[in-house]
N, C-alpha and C positions, 0 to 999 in steps of 0.2 A: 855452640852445641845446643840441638834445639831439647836432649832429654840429658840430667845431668846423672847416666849411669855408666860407670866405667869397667873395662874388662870385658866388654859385652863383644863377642867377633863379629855380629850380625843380628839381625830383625829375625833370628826362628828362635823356637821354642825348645831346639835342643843347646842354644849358644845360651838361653836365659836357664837350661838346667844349670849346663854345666857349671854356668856363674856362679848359681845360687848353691850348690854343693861344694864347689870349695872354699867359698866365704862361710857356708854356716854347715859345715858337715855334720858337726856334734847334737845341732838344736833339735829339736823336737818340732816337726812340720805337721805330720795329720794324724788324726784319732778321733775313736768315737764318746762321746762322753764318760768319765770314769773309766777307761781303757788303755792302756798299754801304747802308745804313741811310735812313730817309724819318726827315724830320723833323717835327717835330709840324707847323708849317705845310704841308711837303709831301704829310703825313697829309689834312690839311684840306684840299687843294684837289683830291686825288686821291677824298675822299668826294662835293666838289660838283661835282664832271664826271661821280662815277655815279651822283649826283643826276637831272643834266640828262638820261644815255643813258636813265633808269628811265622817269623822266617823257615824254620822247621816243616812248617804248616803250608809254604808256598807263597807268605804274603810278601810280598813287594812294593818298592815305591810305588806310590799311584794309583793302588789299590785300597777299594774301602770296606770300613768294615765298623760295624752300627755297633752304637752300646747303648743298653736299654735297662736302666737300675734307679733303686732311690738311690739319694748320696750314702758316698760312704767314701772312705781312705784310697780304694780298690781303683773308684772310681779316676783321678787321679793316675794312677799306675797305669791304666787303659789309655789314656789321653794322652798322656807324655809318649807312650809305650811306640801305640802307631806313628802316632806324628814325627818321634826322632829321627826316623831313617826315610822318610816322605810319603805313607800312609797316611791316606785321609780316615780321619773320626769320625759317625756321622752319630752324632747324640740324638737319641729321642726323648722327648717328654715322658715322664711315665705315667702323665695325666692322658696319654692320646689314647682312642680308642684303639681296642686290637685290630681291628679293620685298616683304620691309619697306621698302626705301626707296620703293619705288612704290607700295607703300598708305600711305606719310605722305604724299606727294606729292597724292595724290587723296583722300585724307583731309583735309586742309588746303586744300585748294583752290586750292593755290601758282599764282600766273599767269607767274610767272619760277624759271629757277632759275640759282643761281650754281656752277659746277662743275668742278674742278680736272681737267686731263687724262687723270687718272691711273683717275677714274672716270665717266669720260664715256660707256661702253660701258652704264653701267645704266642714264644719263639717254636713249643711242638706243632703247633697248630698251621705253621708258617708253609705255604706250598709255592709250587712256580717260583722259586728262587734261586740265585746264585751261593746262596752259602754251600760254605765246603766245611766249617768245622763251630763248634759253637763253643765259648768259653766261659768256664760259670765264675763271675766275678765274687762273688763271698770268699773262696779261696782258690781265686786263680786258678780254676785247672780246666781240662780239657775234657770236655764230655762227649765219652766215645759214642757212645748210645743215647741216645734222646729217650727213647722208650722205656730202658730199661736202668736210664742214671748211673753210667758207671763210670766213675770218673780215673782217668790215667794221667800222666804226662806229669807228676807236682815239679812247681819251680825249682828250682839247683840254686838260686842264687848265686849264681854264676855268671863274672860279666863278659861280656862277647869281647874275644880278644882281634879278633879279625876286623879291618874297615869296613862304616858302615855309609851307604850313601847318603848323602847330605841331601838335604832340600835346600833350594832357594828360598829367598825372604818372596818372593813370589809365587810359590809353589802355593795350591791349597792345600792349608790343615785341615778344616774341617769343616764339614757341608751339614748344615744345622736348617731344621723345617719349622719353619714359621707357623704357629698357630693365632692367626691374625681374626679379628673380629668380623672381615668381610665373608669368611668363608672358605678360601681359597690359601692352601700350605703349599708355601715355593721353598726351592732348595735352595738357599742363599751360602754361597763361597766365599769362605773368608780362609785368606792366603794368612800365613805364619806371620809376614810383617802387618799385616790389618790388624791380629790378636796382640801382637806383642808391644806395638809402637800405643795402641790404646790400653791397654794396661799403663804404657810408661806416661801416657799421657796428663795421669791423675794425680804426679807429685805435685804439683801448687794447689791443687784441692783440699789434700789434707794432707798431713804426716804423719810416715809409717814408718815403722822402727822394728827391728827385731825382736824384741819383747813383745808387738802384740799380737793378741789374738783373737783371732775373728772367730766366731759361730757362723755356720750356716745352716739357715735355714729354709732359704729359696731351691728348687729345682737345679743342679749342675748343668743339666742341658739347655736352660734357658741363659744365654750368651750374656745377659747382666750378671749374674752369680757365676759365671763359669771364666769373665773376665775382671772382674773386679773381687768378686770372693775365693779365687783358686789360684789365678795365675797373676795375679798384681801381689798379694799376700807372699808368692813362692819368690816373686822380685824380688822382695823386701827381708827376706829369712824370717817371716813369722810362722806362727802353725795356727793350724784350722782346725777344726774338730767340729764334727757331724752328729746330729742327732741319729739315734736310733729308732725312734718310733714317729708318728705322725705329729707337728707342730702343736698340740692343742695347747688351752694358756697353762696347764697343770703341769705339762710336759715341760713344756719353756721356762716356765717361774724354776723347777728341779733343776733345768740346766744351765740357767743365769745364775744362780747362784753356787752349783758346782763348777761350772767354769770363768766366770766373772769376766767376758770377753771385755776388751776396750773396744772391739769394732765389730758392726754387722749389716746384713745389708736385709733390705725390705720392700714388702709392696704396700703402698698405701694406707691398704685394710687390713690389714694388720693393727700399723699406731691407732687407724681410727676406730676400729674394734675396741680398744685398749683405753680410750677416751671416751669413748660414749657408754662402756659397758662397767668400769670401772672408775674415772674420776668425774665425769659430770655427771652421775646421778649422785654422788656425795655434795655438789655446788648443787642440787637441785631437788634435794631431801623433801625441804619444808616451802610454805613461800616465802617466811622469812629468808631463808637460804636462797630461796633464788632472786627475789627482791636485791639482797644485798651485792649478788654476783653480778647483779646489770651494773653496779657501779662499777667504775673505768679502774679507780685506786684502788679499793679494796679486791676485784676481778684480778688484777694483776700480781696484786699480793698472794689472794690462795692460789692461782698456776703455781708461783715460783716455790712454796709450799709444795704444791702438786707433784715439780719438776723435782725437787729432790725426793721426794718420795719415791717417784719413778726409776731415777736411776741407781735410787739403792734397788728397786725391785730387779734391775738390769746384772745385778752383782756389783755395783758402786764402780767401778771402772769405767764403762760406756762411754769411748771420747769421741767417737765415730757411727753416726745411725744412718745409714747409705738410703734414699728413698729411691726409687724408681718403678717403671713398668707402666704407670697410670697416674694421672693428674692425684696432688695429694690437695684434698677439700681445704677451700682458706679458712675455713674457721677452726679445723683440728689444727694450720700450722699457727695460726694467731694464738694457741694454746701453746706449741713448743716454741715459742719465740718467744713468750712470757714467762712460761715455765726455766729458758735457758737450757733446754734440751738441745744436745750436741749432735742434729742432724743437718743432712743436708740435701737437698732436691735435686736429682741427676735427671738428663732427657736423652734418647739416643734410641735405636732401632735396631733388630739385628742385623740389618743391612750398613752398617755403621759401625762393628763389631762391640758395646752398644753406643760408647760416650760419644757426645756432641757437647752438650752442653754439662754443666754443673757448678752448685753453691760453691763456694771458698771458706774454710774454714778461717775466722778472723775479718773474712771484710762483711761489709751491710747487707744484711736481708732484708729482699722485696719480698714482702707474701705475694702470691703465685705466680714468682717467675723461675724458671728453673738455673738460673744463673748465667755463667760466663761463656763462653766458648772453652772447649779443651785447650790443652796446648797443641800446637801444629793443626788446629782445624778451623777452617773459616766456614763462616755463619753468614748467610744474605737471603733479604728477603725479595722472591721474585716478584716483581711488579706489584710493589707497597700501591693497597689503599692511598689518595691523596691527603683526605680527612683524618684517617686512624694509622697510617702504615701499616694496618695488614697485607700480608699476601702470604703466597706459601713459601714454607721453609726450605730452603737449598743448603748444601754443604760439600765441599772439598777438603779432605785430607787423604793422608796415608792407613786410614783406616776402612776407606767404601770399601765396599765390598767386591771380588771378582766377575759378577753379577749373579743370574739364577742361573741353575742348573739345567741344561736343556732346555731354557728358554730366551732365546735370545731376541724376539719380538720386544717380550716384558722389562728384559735389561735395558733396551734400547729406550724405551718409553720411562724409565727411571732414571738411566745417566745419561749427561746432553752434556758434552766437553768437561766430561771428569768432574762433573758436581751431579752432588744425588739430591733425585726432588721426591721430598721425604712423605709429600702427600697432607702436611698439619698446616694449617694455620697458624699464623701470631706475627707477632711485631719484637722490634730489638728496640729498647729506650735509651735516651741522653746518654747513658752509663754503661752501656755496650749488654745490659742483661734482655737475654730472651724471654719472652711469655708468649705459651702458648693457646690462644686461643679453640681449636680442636682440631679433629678430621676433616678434610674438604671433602668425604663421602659422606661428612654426619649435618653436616652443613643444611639447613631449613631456611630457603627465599621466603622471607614475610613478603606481604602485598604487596608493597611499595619498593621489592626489592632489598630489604635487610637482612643484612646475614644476623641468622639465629643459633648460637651456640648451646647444643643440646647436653653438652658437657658441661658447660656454665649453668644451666640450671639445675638439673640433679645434682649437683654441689649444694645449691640451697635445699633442695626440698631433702636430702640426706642429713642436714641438719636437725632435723625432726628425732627427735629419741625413738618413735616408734615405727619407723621407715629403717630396714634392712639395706635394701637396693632399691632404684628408682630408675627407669629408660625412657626421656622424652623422645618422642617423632609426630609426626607429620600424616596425617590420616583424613583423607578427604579435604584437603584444604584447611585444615584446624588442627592446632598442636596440641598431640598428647600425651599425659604420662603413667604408663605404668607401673605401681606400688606395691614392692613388696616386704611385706611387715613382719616386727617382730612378734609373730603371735604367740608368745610367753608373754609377754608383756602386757597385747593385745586383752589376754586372757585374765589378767590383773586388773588390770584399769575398768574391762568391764563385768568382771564378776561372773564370766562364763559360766564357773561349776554350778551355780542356780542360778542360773537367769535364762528364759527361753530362747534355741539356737536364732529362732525369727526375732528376736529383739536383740542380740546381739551381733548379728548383721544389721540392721537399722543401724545400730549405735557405730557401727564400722562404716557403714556408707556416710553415716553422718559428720565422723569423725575426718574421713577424705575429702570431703566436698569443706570441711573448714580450713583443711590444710590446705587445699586448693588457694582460696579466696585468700587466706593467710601470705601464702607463696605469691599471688601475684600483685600483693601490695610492694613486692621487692623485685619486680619485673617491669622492664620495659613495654609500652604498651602494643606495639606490634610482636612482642614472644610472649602472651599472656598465655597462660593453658585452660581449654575451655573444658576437660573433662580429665578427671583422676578413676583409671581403670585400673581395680584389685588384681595386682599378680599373685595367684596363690602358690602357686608353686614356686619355689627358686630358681633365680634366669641360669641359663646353661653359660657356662661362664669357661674363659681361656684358661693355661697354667696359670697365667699371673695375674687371673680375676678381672679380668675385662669381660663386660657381658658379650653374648657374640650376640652384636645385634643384627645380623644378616637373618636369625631365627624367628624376629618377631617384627617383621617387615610387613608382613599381611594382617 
């Protein structure tokens, strides 16, 4: 048996309610911090009364219909709701512009949407479209008027006694919009058994037990947090609980310690936020203090210092720190690996529903590789380099995706005999673990023909304490990077409040041009960078903080 859960009738998402409701009916599944918690039964009967409102309302298998909210409990009840009887979900980011959320909406053909108060002004604003009724996710109900907010219809909690039609494990659940770095958002289809076979495919990664509980703090809509934070967790009979207000560290440190999760899930920048803002400026105080931190023995002693301090800050439980969405910098994880920080580096795409690859809790970590293959999915590299075995990433399982939505040109150009070509770079080692090298769109031919990794080096030059964000490219034939800094910091170091703004730009051009020279003494000499351009503003950046570098091409 390739996943070891039993009782299960089938690969949908209504066969892993039901499981998980009559194994843990009593437990406490979702809540917002400090709040009042549904229980898996109350879960259940809160899905088949917006069952009844859906169907009520004209929806039907195969019909879709958009939900557009921060996280919350609600959220959750939406997702399960449509998908039980074979309505499609179609999540939005609720980072997208209004502009974009109304071309998924009429792109998709959504006939409902589910929509938290808080962005209900895009959904009045919404023309040209198929919606027929709109439902305000806070408290479930049905908003007869848009104009004039009046809501009717509240839940019965009432569970639909009549048969409901089933979906297949190949039906799609839900049609999710990539906010991809190139530019261009495609509707990628992921059938019931793609969501639920990659949820189950995460048991040897780590283990999950009905005691724990996760924090989310990532986006629902984005398919890392929405299959591994929502619906692997509901596998397992743990509960979730959602913050209420926006991530800041004030917020999080309150509800680490109110909720003391064992398990969460992350991007990147985040932990390295959290390491360069909080524990290495303490290793890098004095010079004494940073003199002593170059040392191997004593460096490794204050991390492990460090690492328990951190996960007491986590609420002392933290046995699970999920990383994904973006390459995590090797030198923040050469800190959680000495510190003994319980995380681990997952890779996958939404078109993958996300997992492909990921760490193992218990076996050896390579810093920067993203681990093993999942269970049931294979890993091959198309046409390996001879010298390095690079080439691009391919992958087969029960998780690709159905392909894109109305576009069948682009499915075709992504899956070639059931394996999806995921478009990265990297290599597999002795040990079967992947690394990946980058994007084959971000990809820079040095002279001589070398492939130049622009995500390999903004990993070093982001090492810099006063470097925010950094974007290498390729400009006239000469690789470049643009820097954007912390100018708090900036502001400190040079004395801004009195010191003339013209001498403090000198002391800023100066300071770049030595980080430059700095940076390409740890560079090969075909990717050296011949000039550091000040980005003053912040890059425009994905849900899950990927710069969109398709903006600063020119």
């Amino acid at each position: 048996m390739l996943y070891p859960y039993e009782n299960l009738e089938d690969y949908t998402l209504p066969s892993l309610l039901k499981r998980s409701v009559a194994l843990y009916s009593n437990k406490k599944v979702l809540s917002k911090v400090d709040q009042e918690p549904m229980t898996y039964t109350q879960f259940n009967e809160n899905v088949h009364a917006m069952i009844e409102l859906l169907k009520k309302n004209g929806i039907k298998k195969g019909d879709k219909v958009a939900l557009l909210s921060e996280n919350m409990p609600n959220w959750a009840v939406a997702y399960f709701a449509v998908t039980y009887f074979g309505g499609v979900i179609v999540p939005i980011l609720p980072d997208f512009h209004p502009a974009d959320v109304q071309h998924i909406i009429r792109h998709s053909e959504a006939k409902a949407v589910f929509v938290s108060q808080k962005y209900l002004q895009t959904i009045e604003e919404l023309e040209n479209s198929n919606i027929k009724f709109v439902i305000k996710l806070d408290d479930l109900t049905l908003i007869d008027d848009l104009t004039n907010h009046s809501y009717i219809s509240k839940l019965t909690q009432k569970i639909v006694a009549k048969e409901l039609p089933k979906p297949d494990e190949d039906d799609m659940a839900a049609l999710l919009y990539t906010s991809g770095t190139t530019g261009h958002s495609k509707g990628v289809m992921l059938s019931h058994k793609n969501l639920v076979t990659n949820a189950m495919s995460a048991y040897k990664n780590v283990t999950v037990l009905p005691e724990d509980t996760f924090l989310s703090i990532l986006p629902l809509a984005h398919t890392f947090e929405c299959t591994v934070g929502m619906i692997l967790p509901i596998l397992h009979g743990c509960d979730i609980v959602y913050l209420d207000k926006t991530p800041t560290p004030n917020v999080l440190i309150k509800a680490f310690a109110s909720v003391k999760p064992t398990m969460m899930l992350s991007v990147p920048l985040i932990i390295e936020k959290i390491y360069k803002n909080k524990i290495l400026p303490k290793f890098t105080s004095s010079l004494l203090m940073k003199t002593v931190y170059k040392i191997p023995f004593i460096r490794k002693l204050l991390n492990k210092i460090a690492g328990k301090k951190l996960i007491a800050t986590f609420g002392g439980r933290i046995k699970f720190f999920g990383i994904g969405g973006a390459a995590l910098s090797p030198y923040v994880e050469k800190f959680l690996v000495e510190a003994n920080f319980p995380y681990i580096v997952g890779y996958g795409l939404t078109e993958t529903s996300p997992l492909i690859a990921g760490g193992r809790m218990g076996y050896p970590i390579k810093i920067g590789s993203t681990g093993l293959a999942m269970v049931g999915v294979e890993v091959q590299i198309k046409d390996p380099n001879p010298q390095n075995g690079e080439g691009e990433i391919i992958t087969k399982s029960p998780s690709i995706m159905l392909g894109y939505y109305k576009d069948e040109q682009q499915t075709k150009e992504v899956i070639k005999e059931g394996w999806f070509y995921t478009g990265d770079l990297g290599y597999i080692d002795e040990d079967g673990y992947l690394f990946i090298s980058g994007r084959s769109k971000n990809v820079i031919i040095g002279s001589s023909g070398e492939n130049i990794y622009p995500e390999q080096i903004e990993a070093i030059i982001n090492q810099n304490e006063a470097v925010l964000d950094s974007l290498v490219m390729e400009k006239d034939g000469k690789i470049i990077a643009r820097i954007h800094l912390d100018y708090e910091l900036i502001d400190t170091m040079f004395h801004a409040h009195n010191t003339p703004e013209n001498e403090v730009r000198k002391k800023i051009a100066q300071y770049l041009e030595n980080m430059r020279v700095e940076v390409n003494t740890q560079l090969s000499s075909f990717s050296k960078i011949q000039k550091f351009i000040e980005q003053i503003e912040p890059f425009v950046k994905t849900p899950t903080k990927k710069i969109k570098r398709y903006l600063y091409t020119e």
